[in-house]
N, C-alpha and C positions, 0 to 999 in steps of 0.2 A: 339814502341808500342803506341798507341794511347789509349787515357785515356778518359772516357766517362767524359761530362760536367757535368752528373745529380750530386746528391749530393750521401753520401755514408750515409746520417741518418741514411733509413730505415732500412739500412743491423744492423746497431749500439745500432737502439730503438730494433729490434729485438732481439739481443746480450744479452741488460736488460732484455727484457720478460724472454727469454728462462733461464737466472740466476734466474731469481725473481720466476719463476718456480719449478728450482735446489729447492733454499734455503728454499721455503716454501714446497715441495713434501717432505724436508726432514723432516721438524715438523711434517707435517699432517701424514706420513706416523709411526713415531715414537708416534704421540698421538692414532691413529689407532688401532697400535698395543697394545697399552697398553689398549686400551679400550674391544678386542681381550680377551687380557688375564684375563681382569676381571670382563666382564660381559657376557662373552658366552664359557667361558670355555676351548679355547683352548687356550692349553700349550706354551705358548711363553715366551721363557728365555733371559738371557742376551744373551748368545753364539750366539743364534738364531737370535739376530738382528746385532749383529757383523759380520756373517757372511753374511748375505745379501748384508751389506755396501762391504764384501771383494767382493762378487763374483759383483758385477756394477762396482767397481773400477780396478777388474782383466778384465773384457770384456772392457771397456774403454782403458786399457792399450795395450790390444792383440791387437783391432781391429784399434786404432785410425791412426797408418801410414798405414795401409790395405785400408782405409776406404780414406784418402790420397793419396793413390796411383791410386786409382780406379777413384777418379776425377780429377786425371793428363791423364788416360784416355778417361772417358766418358763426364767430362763437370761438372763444379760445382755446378753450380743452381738446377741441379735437387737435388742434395744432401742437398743445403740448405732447399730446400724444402720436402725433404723426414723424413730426419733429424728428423725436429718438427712433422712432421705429427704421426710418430714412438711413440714419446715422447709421443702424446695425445694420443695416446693408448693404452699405456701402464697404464695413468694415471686411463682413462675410465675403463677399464679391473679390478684395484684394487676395482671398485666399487661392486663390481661381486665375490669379495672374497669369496671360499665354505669355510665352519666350517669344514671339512676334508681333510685331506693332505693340509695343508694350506700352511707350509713351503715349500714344492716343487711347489703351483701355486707361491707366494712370491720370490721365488728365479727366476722360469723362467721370471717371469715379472720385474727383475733386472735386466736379461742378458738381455732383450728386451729394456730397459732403457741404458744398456750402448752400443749397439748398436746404440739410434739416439743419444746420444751425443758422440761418436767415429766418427758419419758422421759430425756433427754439428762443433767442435773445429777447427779438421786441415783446413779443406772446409773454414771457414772463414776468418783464421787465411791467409793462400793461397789467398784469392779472396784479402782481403787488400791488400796484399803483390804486387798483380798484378794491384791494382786500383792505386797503387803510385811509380809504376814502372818509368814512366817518370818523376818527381816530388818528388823526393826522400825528399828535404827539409820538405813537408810536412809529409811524412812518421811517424816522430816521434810523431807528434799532433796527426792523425788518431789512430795510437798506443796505445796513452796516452788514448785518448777517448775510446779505446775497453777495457783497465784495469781498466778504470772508469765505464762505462758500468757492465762489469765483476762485481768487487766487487761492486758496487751499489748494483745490481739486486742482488747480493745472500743476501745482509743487508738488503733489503727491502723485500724479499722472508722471510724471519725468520721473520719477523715483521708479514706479509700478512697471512705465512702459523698460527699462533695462533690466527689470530682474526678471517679466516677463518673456523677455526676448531669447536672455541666457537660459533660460529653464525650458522653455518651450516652442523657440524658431518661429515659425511659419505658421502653429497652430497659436499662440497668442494672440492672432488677429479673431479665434472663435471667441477666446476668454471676452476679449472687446464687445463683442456680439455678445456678448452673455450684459456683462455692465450695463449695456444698452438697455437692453431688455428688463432691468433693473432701473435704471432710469423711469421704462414705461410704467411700470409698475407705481411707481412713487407720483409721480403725475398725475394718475386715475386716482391715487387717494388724495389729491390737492381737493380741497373746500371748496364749493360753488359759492361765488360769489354773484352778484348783479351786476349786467353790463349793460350800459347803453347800446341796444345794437340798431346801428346803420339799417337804414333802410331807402333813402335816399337818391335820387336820379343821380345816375357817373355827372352828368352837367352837375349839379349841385354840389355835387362831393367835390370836385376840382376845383372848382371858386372855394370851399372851405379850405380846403389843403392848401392852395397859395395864401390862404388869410393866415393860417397858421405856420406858413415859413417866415413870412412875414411877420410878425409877432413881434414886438421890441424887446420881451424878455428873453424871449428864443434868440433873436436876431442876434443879439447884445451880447450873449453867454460862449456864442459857439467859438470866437477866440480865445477864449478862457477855455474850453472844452478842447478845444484841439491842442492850445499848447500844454494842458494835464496829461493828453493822451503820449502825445511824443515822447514827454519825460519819462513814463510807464516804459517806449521800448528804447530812450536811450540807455536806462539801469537796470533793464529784464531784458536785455535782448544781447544777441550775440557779438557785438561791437565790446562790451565792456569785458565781457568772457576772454575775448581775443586780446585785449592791450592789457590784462594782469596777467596772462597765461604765454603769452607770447616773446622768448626773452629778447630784452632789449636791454639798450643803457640809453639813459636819457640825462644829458644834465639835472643835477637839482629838480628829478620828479622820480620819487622814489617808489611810488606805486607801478611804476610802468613794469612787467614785467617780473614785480612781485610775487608774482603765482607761477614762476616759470620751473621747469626742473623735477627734479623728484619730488611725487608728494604732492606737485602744483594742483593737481584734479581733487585729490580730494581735500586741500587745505581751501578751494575754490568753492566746493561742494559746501563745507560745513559754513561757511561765511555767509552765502548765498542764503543757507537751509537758515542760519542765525537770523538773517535779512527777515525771512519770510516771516519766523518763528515771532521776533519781532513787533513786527507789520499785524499779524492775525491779533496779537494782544492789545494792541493799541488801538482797531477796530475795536476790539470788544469792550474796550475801557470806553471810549467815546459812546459806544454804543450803550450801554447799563448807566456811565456816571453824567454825562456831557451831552447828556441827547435835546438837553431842553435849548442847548445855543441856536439860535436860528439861522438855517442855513447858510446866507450868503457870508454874514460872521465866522461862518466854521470855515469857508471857501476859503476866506481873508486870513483867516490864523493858520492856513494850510499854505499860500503863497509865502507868508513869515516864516513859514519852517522850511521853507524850498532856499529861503536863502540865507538862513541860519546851518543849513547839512552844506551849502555849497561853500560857509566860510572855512566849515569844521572839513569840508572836504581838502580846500587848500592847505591849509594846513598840516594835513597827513600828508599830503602829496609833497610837502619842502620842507616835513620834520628833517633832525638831526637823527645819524640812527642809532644813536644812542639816549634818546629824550624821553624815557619811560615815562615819568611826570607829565610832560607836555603832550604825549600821547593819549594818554588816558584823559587828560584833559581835550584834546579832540574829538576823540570816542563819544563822551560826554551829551557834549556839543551837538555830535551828528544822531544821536540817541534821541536829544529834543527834537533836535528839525524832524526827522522822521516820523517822530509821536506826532508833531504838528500837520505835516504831508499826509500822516493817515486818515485825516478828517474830510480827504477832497472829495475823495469818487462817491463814499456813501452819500454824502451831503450833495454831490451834485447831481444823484440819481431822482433825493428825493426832493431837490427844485423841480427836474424834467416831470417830473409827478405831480408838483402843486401846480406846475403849468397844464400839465394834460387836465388839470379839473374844469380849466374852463374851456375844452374842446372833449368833454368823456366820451364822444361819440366816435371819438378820432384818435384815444391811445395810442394806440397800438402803430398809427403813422408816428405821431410823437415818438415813441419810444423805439421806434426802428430807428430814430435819426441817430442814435446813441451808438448804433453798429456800426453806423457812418462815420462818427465825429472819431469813435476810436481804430475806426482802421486805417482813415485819412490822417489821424496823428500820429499813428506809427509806421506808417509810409514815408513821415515828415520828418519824424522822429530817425530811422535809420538814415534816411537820406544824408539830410543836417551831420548826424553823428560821425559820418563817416569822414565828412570832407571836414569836419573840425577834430576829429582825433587827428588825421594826418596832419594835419596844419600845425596845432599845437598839442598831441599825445592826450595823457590824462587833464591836463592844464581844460584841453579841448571842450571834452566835456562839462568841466563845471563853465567854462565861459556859455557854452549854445544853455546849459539848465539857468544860469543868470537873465539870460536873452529869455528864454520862453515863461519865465518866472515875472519878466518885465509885463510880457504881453499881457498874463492872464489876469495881472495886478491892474493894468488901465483896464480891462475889461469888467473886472469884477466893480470897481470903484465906481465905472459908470452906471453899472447894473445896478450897483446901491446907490447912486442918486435918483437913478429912474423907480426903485422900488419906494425910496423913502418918499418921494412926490405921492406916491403911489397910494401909500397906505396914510396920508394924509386928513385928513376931518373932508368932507365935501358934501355941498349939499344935494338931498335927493335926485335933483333930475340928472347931474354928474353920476351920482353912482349907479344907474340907472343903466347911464353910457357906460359906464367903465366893466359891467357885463360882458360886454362883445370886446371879440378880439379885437385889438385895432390895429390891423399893419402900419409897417413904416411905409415911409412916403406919404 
């Protein structure tokens, strides 16, 4: 396969748009609503905006290897670009909201949203996978930069979508519409690369696609993959917001609550923004200095740091409060684990990628699973989080990140038994076989 010389930016700067999009459509749309409900009278409840987030997250779920499968088909680009165009209309459309039956335009203009991001994910996650097909060493840098990208743009969207809102109400949803439209722009300058494309009878393509769910590396991974994703929304997601913001008194857990009172929001804000700030550098470091580790190694040294931040976590949580020394000695502490943590998602994007090489005809299925594994693990992930805060507050959480740190660790360990068999010495007519997928069972 031959690899286009251009650069892969735009596809990348595009990446951030369409997150910085995400993250602020989701303020703008949550201040909206509340403005909805209390200055023109219609009814909008809690359920009612919970349920909104379920039905974008269930059509993103349904559609996203559909939506991969179709551009193992027809060709990527157009999807990258249809993708955003979708997005902006959806955006535009909210501006247009009627004061009757409001919940069912709001809900169809969810499934219209999770529609261009079911096109958007796998399509990209695929076109990468195929722009470093020759060049695999760089695979992991490119990777690292689409999770930097990623999380950037949704941290900078939460930032964008409140200053936008305060400045410009109701018309911030065109500004959206504009970004979008910026997005498209950056995708048509994405490099053409070479794709296997599908041409195949549906009969044929269905027998390959259960060969490829089946898959022992796939099969083997996706524990490991769903308990990474859950940890993503137990300490990004609104459960941890709530028990530092929230006041409380908790025996002997002194984080509970911490954030509560004057000042809580934004002493919340800068810790979070520090998290991210963080996080983005740690990618970048892994990605320029540590790129040569091979993956399932970086996965294992990423689970090492999941329970290295939860010892460092303990320990903040039953300091003395007066331990400055022993704090900063925590601090420390939870500084590695997190350098270490930041190695998981690039590194497990670019496994999902040296696995699609041996199905290139079927990317784009492949890498739709990736939609799946992370919105079934943050489904998991709030779930879990919520009946282990109450149970045992912040305690709670580092116990459920211990449990799903256990998981992904037998997961990973077997993946690397089955890999090292793998890459073994074997004679010709074995490797021959070891070409084709070979499902479990």
């Amino acid at each position: 396969m031959v690899r286009s010389q251009r650069s892969v930016a735009p596809l990348l700067i595009g990446t951030f748009i369409l997150r910085t999009c995400g993250g602020a459509g989701t303020i703008v749309l949550g201040l909206f609503l509340a403005h909805l409900s209390t200055h023109t009278g219609v009814l909008v409840t809690s359920i009612d905006v919970g349920l909104l987030s379920v039905v974008y997250f269930a059509t993103e779920l349904a559609l996203a290897p559909l939506m991969g499968a179709l551009s193992d088909r027809f060709g990527r680009r157009r999807f990258l670009i249809i993708g955003p165009l979708v997005g902006c209309l959806e955006v535009v459309l909210l501006l247009f909201t009627p004061l009757s039956h409001t919940l069912y335009y709001l809900l169809s203009l969810q499934v219209l949203s999770g529609i261009g991001s079911a096109m958007t994910t796998p399509v990209v996650l695929s076109y990468l996978a195929e722009y470093t097909a020759d060049l695999s060493s760089r695979r992991i840098r490119v990777m690292s930069f689409f999770e930097l990208a990623t999380s950037g743009g949704i941290a900078a969207g939460v930032v964008v979508g409140g200053f936008a809102w305060d400045a410009l109400a109701r018309v911030s949803f065109l500004l959206l519409g504009l970004f979008y439209l910026m997005a498209v722009v950056c995708m048509t300058l994405a490099p053409k690369v070479q794709q296997a494309i599908d041409r195949a009878s549906l009969k044929r393509r269905a027998a390959r696609y259960w060969r490829i769910i089946r898959t022992p590396r796939l099969f083997i991974f996706i524990p490991a993959w769903l308990a990474a994703s859950a940890l993503v929304s137990i300490w990004l997601g609104t459960q941890l917001t709530f028990i530092l913001s929230k006041p409380a008194h908790v025996p002997h857990q002194i984080l509970m609550g911490s954030m509560s009172g004057p000042g809580g929001g934004h002493l919340l804000s800068l810790t979070l923004g520090a998290y991210v700030l963080f996080f983005g550098l740690c990618l970048l470091f892994w990605a320029f200095f540590l790129n040569g580790i091979p993956n399932l190694r970086r996965m294992l040294t990423s689970i090492a740091g999941i329970f290295v931040a939860c010892i460092a976590l303990e320990g903040l949580n039953h300091q003395g409060p007066h331990d400055s020394a022993v704090r900063i000695t925590w601090l420390l502490l939870l500084a590695l684990g997190i350098f270490a943590e930041s190695a998981f998602a690039p590194a497990a994007l670019s496994y999902l990628a040296d696995i699609s090489e041996d199905a290139a005809k079927d990317r784009g299925l492949l890498m739709g699973l990736y939609s799946i594994f992370l919105g079934l693990g943050q489904l998991l992930g709030n779930g879990l989080g919520g009946l282990f805060a109450r149970q045992w507050g912040f305690d709670g959480l580092v116990y459920l990140t211990a449990l799903l740190g256990l998981i992904a660790l037998i997961s990973l360990l077997v993946l690397f038994r089955l890999e090292w068999h793998r890459f073994q010495p074997v004679s010709k007519t074995d490797e021959a076989e070891d070409r084709e997928i070979t499902p479990v069972g």
